[in-house]
Structure formats: structure tokens, C-alpha cells
HTML snippet that shows the backbone in 3Dmol.js (N, CA, C, O; Angstrom):
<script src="https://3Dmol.org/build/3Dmol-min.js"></script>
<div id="view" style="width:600px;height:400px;position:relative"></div>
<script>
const pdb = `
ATOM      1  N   UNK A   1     126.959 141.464 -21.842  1.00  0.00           N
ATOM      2  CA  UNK A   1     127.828 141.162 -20.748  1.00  0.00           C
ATOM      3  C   UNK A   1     129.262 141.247 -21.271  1.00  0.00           C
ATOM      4  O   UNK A   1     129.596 140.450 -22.148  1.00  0.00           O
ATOM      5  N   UNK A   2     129.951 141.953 -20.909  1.00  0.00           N
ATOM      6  CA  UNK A   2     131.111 142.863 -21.248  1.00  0.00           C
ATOM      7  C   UNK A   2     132.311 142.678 -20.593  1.00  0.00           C
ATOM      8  O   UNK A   2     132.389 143.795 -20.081  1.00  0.00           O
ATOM      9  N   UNK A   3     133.399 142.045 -20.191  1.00  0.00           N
ATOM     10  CA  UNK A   3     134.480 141.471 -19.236  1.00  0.00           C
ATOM     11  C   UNK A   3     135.443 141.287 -20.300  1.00  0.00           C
ATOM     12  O   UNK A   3     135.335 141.244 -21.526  1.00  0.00           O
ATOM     13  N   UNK A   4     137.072 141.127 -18.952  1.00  0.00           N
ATOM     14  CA  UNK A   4     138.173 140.985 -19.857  1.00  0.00           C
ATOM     15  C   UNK A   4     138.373 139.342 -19.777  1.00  0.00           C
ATOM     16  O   UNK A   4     137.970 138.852 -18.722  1.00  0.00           O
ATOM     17  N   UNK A   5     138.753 138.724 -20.423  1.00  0.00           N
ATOM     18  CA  UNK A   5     138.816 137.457 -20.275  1.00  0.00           C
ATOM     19  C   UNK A   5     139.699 137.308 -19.280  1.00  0.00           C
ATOM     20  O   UNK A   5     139.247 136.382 -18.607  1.00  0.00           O
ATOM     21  N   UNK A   6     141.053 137.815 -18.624  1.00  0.00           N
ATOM     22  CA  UNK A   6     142.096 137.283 -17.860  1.00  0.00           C
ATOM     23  C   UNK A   6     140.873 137.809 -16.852  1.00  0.00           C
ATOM     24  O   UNK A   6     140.832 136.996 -15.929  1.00  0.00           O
ATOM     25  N   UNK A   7     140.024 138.675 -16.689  1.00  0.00           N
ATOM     26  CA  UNK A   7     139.290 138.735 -15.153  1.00  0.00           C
ATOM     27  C   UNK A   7     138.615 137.319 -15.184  1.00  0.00           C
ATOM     28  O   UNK A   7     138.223 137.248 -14.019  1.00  0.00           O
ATOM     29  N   UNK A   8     138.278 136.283 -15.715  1.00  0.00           N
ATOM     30  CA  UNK A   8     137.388 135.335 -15.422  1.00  0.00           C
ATOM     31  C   UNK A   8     138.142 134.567 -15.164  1.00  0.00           C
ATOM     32  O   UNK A   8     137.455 133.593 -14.859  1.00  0.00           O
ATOM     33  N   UNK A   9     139.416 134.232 -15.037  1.00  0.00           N
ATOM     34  CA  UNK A   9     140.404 133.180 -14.453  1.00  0.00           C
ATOM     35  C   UNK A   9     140.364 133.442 -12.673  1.00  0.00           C
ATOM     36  O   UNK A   9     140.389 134.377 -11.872  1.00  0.00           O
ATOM     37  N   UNK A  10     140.281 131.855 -12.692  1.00  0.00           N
ATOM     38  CA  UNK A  10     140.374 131.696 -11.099  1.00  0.00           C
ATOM     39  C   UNK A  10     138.685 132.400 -10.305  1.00  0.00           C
ATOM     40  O   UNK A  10     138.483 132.474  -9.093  1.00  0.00           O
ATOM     41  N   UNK A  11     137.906 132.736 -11.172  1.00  0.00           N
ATOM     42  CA  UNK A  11     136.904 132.527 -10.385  1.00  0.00           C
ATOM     43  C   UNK A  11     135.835 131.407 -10.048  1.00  0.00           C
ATOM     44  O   UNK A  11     135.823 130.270 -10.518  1.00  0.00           O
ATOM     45  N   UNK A  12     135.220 131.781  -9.426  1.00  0.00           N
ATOM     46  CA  UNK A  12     134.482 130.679  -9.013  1.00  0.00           C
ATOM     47  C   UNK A  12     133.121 130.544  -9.485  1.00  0.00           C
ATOM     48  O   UNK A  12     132.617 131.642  -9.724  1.00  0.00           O
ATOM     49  N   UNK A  13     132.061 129.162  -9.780  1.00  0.00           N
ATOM     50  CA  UNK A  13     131.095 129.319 -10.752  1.00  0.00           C
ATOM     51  C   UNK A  13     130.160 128.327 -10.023  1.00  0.00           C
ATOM     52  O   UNK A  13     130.594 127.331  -9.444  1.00  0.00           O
ATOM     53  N   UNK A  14     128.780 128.675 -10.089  1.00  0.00           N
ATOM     54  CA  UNK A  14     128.224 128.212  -9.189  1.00  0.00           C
ATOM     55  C   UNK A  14     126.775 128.532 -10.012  1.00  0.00           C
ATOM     56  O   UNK A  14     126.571 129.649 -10.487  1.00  0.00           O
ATOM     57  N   UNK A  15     125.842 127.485 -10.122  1.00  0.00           N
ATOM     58  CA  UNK A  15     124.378 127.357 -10.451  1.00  0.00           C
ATOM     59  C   UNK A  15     123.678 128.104  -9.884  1.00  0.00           C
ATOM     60  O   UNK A  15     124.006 128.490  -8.762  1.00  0.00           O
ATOM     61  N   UNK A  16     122.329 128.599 -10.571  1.00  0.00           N
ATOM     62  CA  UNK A  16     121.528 129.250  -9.960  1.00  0.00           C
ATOM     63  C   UNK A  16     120.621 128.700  -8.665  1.00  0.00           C
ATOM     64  O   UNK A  16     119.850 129.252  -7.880  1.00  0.00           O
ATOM     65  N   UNK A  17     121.104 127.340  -8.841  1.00  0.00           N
ATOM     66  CA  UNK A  17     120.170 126.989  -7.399  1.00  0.00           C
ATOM     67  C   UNK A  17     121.619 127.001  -6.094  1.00  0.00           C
ATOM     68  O   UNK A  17     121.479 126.466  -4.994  1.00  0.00           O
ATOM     69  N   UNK A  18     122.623 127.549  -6.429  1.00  0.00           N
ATOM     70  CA  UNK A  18     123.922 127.509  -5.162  1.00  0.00           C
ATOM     71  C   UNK A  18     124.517 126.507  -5.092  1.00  0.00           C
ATOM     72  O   UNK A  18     124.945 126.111  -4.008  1.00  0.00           O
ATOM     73  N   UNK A  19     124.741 125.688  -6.482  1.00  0.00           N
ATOM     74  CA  UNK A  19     125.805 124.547  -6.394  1.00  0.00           C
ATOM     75  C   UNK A  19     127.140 124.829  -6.812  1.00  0.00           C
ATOM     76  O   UNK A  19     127.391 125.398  -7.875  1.00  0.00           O
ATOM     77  N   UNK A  20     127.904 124.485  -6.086  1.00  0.00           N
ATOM     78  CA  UNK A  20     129.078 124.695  -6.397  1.00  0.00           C
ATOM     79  C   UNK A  20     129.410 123.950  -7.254  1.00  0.00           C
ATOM     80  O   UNK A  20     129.137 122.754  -7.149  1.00  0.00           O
ATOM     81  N   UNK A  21     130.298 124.590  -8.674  1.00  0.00           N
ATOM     82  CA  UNK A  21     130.792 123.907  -9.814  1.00  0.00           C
ATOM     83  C   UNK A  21     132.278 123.357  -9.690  1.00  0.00           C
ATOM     84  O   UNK A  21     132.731 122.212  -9.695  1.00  0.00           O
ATOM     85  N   UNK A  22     133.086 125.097  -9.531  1.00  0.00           N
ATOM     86  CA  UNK A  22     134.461 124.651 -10.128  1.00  0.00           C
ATOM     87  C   UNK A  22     135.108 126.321 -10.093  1.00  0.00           C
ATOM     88  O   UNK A  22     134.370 127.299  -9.986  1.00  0.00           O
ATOM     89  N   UNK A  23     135.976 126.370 -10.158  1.00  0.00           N
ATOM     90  CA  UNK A  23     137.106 127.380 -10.942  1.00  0.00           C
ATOM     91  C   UNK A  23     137.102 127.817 -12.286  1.00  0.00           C
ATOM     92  O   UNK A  23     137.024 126.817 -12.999  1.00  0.00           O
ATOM     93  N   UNK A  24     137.147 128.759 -12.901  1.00  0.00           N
ATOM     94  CA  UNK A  24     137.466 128.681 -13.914  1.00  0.00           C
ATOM     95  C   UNK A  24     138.967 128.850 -14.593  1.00  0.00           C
ATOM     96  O   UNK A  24     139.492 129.925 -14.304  1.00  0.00           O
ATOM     97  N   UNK A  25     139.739 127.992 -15.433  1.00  0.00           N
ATOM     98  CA  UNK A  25     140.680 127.708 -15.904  1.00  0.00           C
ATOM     99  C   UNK A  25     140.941 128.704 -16.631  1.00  0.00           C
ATOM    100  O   UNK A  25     141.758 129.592 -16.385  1.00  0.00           O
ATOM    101  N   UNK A  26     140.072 128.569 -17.810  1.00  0.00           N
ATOM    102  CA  UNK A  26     140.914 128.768 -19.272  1.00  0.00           C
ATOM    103  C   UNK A  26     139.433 129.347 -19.875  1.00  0.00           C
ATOM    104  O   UNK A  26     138.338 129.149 -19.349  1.00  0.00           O
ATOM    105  N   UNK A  27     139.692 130.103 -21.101  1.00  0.00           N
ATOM    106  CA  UNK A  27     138.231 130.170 -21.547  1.00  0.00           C
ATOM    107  C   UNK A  27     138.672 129.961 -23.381  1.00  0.00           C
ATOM    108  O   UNK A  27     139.696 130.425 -23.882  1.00  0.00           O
ATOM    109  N   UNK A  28     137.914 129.388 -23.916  1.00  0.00           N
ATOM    110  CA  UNK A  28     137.924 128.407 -25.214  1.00  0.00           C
ATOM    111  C   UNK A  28     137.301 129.846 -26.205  1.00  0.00           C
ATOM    112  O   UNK A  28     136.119 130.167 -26.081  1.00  0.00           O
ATOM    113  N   UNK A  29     138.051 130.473 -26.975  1.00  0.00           N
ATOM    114  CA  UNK A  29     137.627 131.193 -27.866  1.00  0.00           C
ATOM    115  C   UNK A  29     137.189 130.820 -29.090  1.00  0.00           C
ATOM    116  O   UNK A  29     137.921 129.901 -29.460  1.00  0.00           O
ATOM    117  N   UNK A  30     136.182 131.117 -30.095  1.00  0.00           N
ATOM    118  CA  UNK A  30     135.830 131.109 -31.300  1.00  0.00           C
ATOM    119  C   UNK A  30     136.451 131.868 -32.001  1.00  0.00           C
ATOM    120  O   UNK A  30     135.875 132.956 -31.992  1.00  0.00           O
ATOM    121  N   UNK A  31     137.948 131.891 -33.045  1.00  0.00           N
ATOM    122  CA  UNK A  31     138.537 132.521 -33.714  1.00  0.00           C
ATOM    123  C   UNK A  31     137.746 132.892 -34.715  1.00  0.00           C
ATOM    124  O   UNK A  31     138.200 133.942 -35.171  1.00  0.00           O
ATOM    125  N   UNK A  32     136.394 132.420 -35.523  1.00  0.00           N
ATOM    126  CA  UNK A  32     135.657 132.909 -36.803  1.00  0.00           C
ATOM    127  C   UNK A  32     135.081 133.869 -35.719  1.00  0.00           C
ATOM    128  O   UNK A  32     135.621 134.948 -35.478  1.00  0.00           O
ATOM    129  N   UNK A  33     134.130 133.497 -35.171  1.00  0.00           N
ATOM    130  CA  UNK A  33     133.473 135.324 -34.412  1.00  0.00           C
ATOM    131  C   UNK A  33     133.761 135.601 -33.438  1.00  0.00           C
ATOM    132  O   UNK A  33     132.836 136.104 -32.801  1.00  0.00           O
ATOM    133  N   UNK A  34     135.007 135.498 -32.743  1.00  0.00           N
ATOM    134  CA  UNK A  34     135.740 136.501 -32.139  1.00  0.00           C
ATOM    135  C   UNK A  34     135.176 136.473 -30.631  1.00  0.00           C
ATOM    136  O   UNK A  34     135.178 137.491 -29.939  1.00  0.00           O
ATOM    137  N   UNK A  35     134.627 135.065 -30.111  1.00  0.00           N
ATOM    138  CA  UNK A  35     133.177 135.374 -29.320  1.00  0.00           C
ATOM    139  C   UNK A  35     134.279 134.425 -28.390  1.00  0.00           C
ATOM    140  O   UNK A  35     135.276 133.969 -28.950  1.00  0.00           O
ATOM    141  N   UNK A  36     134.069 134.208 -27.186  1.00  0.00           N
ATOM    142  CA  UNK A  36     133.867 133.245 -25.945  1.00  0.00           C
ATOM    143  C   UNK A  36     133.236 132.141 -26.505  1.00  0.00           C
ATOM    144  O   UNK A  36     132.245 132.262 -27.226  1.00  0.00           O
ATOM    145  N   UNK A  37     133.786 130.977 -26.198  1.00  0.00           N
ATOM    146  CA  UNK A  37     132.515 129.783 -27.204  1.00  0.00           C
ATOM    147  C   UNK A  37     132.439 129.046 -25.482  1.00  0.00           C
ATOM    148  O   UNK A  37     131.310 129.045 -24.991  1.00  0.00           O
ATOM    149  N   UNK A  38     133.345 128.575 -24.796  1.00  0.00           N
ATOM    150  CA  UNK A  38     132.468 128.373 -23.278  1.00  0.00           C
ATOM    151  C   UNK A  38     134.032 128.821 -22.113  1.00  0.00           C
ATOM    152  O   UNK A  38     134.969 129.577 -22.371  1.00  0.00           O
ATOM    153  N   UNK A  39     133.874 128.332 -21.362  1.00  0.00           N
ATOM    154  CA  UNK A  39     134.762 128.401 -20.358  1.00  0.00           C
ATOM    155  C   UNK A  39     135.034 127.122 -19.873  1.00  0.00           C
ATOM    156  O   UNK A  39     134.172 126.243 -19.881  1.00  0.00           O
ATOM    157  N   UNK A  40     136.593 126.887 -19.293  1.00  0.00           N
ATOM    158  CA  UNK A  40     137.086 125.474 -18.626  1.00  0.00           C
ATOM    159  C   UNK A  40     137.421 125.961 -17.245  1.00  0.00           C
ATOM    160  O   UNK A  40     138.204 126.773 -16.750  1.00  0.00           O
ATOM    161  N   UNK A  41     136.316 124.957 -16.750  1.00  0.00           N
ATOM    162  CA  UNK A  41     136.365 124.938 -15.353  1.00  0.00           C
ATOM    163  C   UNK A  41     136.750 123.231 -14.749  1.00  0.00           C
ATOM    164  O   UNK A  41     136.184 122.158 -14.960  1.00  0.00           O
ATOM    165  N   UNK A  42     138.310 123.699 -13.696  1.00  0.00           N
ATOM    166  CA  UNK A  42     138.374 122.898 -12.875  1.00  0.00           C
ATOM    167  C   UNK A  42     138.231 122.983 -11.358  1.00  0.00           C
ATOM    168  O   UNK A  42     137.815 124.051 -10.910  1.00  0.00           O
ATOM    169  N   UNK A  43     138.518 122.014 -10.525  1.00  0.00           N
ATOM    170  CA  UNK A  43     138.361 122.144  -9.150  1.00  0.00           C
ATOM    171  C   UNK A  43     136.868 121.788  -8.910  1.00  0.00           C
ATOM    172  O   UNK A  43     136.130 122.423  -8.157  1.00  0.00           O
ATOM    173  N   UNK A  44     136.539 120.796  -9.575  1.00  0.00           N
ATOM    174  CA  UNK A  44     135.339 120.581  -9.502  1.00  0.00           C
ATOM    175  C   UNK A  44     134.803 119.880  -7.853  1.00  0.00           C
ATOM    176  O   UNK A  44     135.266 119.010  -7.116  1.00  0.00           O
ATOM    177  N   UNK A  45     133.563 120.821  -7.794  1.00  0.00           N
ATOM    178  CA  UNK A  45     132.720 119.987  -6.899  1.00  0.00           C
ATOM    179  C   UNK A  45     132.892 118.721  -6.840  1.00  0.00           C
ATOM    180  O   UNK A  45     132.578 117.996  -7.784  1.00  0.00           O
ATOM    181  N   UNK A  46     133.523 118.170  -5.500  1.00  0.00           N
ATOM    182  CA  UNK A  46     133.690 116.630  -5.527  1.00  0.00           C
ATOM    183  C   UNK A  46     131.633 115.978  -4.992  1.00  0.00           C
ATOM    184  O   UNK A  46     131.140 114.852  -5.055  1.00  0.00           O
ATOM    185  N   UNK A  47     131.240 116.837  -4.697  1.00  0.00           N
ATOM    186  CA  UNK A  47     129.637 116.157  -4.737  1.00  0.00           C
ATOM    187  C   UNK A  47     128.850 115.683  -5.679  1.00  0.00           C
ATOM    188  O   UNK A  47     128.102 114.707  -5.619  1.00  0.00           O
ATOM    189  N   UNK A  48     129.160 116.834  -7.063  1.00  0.00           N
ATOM    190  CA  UNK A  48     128.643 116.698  -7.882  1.00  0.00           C
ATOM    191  C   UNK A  48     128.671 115.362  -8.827  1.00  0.00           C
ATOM    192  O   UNK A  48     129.298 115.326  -9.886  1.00  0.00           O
ATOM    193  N   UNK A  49     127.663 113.913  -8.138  1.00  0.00           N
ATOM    194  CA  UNK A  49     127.840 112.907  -8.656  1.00  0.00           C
ATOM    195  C   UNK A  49     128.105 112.338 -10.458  1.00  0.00           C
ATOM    196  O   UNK A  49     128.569 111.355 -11.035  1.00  0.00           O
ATOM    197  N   UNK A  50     127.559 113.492 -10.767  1.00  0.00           N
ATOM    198  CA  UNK A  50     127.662 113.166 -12.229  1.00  0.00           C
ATOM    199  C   UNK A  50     128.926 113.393 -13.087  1.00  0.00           C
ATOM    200  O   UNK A  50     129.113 112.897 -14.198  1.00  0.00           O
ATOM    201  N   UNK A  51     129.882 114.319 -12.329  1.00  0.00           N
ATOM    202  CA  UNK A  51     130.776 114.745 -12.623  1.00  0.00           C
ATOM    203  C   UNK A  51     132.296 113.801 -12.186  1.00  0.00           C
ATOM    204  O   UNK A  51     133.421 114.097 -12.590  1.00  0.00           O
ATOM    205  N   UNK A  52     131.952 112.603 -11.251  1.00  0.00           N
ATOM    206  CA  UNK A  52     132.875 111.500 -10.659  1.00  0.00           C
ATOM    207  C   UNK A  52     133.954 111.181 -11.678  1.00  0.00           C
ATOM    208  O   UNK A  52     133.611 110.912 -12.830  1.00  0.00           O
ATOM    209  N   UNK A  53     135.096 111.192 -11.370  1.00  0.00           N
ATOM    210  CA  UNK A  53     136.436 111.048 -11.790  1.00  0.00           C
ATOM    211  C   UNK A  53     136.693 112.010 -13.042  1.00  0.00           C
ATOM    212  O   UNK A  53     137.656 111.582 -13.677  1.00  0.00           O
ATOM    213  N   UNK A  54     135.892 113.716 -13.874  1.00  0.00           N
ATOM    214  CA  UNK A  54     136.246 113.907 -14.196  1.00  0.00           C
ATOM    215  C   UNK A  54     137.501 115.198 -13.700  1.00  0.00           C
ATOM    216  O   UNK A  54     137.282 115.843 -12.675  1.00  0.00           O
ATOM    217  N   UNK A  55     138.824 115.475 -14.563  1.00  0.00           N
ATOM    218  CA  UNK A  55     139.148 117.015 -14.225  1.00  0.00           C
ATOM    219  C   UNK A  55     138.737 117.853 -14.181  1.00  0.00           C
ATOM    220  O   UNK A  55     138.843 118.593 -13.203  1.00  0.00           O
ATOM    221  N   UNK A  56     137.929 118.188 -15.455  1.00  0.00           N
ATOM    222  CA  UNK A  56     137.320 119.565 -15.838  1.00  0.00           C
ATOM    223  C   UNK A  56     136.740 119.430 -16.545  1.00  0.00           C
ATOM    224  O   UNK A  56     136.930 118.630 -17.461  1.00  0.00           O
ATOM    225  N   UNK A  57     135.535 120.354 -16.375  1.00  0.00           N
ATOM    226  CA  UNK A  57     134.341 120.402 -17.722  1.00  0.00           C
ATOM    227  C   UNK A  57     134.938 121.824 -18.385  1.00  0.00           C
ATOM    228  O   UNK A  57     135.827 122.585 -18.001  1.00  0.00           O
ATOM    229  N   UNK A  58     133.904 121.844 -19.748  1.00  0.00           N
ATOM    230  CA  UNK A  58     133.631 123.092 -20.393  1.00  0.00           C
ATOM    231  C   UNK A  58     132.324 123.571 -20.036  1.00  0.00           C
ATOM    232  O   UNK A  58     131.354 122.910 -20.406  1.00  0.00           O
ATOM    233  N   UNK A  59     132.142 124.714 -19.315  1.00  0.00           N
ATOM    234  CA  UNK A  59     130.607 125.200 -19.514  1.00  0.00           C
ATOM    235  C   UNK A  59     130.082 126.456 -20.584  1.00  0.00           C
ATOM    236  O   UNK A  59     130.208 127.650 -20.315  1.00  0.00           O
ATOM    237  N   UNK A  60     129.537 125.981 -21.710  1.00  0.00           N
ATOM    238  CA  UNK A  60     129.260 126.672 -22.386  1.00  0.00           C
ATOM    239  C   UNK A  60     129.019 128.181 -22.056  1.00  0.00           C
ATOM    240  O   UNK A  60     128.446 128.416 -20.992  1.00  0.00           O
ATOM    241  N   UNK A  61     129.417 129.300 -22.900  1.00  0.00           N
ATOM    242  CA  UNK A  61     129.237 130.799 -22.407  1.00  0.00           C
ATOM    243  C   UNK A  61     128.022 131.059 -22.581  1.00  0.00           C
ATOM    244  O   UNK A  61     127.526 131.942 -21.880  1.00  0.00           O
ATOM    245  N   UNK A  62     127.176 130.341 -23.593  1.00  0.00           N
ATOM    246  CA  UNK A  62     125.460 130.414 -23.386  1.00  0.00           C
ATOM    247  C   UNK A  62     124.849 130.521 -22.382  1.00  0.00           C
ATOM    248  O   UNK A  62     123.987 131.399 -22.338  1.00  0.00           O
ATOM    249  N   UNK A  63     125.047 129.776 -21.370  1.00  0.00           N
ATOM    250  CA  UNK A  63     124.815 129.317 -20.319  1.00  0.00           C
ATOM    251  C   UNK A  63     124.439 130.073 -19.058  1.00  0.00           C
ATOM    252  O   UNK A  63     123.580 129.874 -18.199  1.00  0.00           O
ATOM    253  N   UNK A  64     125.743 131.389 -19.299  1.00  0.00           N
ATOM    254  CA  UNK A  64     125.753 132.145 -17.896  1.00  0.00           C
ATOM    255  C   UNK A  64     125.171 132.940 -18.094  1.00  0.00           C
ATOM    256  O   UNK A  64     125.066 133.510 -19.179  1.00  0.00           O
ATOM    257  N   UNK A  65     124.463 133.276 -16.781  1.00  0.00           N
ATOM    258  CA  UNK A  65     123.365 134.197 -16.655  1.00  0.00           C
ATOM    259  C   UNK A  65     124.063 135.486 -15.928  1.00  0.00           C
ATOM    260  O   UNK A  65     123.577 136.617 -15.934  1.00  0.00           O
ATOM    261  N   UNK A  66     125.187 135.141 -15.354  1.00  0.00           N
ATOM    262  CA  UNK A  66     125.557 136.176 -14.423  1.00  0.00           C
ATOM    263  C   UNK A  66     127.298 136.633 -13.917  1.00  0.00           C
ATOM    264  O   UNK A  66     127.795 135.886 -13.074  1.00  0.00           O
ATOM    265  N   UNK A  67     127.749 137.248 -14.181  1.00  0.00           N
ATOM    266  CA  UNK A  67     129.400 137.737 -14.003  1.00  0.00           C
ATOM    267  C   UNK A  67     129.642 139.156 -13.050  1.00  0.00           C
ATOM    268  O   UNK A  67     129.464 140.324 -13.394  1.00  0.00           O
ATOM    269  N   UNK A  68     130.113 138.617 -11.728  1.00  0.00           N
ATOM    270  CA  UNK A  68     130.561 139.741 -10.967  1.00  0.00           C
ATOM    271  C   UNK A  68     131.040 139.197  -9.902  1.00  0.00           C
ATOM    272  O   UNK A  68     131.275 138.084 -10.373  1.00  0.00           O
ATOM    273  N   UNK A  69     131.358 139.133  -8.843  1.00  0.00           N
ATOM    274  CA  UNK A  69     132.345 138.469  -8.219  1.00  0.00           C
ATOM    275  C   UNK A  69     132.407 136.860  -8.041  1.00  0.00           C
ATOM    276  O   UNK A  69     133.327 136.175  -7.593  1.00  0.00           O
ATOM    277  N   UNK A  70     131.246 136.506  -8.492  1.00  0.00           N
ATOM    278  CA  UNK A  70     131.334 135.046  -9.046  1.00  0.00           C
ATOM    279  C   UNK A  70     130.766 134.510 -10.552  1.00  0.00           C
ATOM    280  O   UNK A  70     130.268 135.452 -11.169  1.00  0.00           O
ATOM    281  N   UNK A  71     130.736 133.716 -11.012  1.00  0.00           N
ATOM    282  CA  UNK A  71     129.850 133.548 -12.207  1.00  0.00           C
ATOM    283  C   UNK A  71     128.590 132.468 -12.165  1.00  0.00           C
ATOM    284  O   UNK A  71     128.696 131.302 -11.785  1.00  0.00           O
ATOM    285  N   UNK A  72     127.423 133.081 -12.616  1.00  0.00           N
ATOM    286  CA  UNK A  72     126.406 132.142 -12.251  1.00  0.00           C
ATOM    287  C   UNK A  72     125.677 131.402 -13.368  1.00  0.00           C
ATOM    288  O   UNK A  72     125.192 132.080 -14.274  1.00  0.00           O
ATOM    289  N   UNK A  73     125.573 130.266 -13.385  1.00  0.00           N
ATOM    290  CA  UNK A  73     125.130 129.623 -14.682  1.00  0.00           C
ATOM    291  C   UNK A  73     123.891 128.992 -14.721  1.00  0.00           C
ATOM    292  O   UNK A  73     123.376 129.065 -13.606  1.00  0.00           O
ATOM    293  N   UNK A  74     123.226 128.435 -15.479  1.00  0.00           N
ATOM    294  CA  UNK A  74     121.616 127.892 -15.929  1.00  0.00           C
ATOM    295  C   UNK A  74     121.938 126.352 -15.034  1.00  0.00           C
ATOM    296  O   UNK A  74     122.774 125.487 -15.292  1.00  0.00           O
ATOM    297  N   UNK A  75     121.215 126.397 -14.232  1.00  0.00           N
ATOM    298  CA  UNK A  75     120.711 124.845 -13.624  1.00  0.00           C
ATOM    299  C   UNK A  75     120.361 123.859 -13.712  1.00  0.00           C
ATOM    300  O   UNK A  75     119.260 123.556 -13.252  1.00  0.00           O
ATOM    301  N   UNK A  76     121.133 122.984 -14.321  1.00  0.00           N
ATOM    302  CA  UNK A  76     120.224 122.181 -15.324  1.00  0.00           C
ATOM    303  C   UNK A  76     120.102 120.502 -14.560  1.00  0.00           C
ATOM    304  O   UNK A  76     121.114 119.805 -14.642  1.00  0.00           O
ATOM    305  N   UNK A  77     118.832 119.904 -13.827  1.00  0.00           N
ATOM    306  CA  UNK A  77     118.752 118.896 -13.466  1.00  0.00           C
ATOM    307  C   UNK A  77     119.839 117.888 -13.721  1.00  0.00           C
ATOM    308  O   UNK A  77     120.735 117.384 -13.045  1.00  0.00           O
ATOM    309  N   UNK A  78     119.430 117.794 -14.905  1.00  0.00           N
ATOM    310  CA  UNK A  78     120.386 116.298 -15.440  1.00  0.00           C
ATOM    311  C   UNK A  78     121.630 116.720 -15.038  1.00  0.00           C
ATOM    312  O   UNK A  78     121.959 115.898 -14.183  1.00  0.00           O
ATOM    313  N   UNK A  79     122.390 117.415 -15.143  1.00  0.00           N
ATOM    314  CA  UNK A  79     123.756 117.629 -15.210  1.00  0.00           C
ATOM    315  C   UNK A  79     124.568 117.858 -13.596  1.00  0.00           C
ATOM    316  O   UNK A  79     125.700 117.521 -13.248  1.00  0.00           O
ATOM    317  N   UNK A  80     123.325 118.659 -12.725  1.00  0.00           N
ATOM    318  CA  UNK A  80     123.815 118.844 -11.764  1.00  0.00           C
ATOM    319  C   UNK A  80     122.317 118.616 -10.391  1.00  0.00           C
ATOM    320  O   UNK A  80     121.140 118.966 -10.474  1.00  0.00           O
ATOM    321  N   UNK A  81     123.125 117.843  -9.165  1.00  0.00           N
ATOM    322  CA  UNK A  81     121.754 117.843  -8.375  1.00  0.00           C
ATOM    323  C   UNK A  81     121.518 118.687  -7.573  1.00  0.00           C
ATOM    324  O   UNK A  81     122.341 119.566  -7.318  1.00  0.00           O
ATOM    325  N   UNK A  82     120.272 118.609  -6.957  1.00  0.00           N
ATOM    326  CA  UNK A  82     119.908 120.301  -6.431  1.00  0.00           C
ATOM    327  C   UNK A  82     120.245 120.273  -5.132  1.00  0.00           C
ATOM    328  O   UNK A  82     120.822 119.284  -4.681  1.00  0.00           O
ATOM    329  N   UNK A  83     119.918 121.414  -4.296  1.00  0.00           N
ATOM    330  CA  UNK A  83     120.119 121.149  -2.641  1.00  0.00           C
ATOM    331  C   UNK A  83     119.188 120.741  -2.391  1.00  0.00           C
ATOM    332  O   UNK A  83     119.348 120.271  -1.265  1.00  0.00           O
ATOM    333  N   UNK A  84     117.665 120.484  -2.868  1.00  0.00           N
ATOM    334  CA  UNK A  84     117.198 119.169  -2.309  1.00  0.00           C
ATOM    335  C   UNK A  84     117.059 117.900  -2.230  1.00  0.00           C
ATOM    336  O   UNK A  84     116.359 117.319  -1.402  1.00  0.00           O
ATOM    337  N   UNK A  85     117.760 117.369  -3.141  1.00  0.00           N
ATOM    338  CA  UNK A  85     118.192 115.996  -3.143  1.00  0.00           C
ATOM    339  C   UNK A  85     119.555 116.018  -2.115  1.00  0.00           C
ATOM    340  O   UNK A  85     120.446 115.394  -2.692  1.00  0.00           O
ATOM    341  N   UNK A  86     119.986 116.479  -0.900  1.00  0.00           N
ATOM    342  CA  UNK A  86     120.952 116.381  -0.743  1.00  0.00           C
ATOM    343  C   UNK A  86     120.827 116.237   1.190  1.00  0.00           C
ATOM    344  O   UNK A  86     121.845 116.092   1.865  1.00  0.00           O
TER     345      UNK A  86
END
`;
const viewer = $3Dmol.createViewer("view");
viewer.addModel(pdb, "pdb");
viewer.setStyle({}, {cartoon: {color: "spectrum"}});
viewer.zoomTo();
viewer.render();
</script>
């Protein structure tokens, strides 16, 4: 998965089950390998209970499964709730 980093600013990032995350800010480079180490996303989902009173997370670049007019990331219970609990 192949992108310029200034294209991933200001998009939008969203779980594989269609939760809305956040924006992405800023993206956190690894100067030893030259790699993406995650991305900072704000504008967070005010639903997302687990996430209450923070600004912004980091979501690891491991994570994403998917980059093209939005970015889509791994779903992970604990961290985020689904649309059926909702």
C-alpha cells in the first residue's frame, strides 16, 4: 500500500464495521526504517464511548486494511463499539 503522506491528511477513517473514527492529522514517522509507524487522528467520534474527553488518538499503520477515498481500519471490540450495540 503505496501513498504520499500529505494525501492522508484530512481524511477520514472509519472501521470495518462503519464506525466513524476521526480525521486524520498528522502521521508519526519511524526515522530508523523510514516506515509510517501510525497515524494521528482527530475529530473524533463523539459516540465513541471509550474515547470520552480524549483529542486524538494514534492509530497504528498496522492496522489499516484499506486507503482510497477514505481509510479503513481493523475493528477491534474493546476499543470501539459496533452498530449493534447502538
Amino acid at each position: 500500500m503505496k501513498t504520499q503522506i500529505t494525501d492522508l491528511f484530512g481524511m477520514e477513517v472509519y472501521t470495518d464495521k462503519a464506525i466513524r473514527v476521526g480525521i486524520v492529522d498528522d502521521a508519526v514517522i519511524n526515522v530508523d526504517t523510514k516506515k509510517v509507524d501510525s497515524l494521528a487522528v482527530s475529530e473524533l467520534n463523539p459516540d465513541l464511548l471509550q474515547l470520552k474527553g480524549f483529542r486524538g488518538i494514534r492509530i497504528p499503520y498496522r492496522i489499516i486494511k484499506s486507503i482510497g477515498d477514505i481509510i479503513i481500519i481493523r475493528h477491534f471490540n474493546n476499543m470501539f463499539p459496533s452498530k449493534e450495540m447502538e
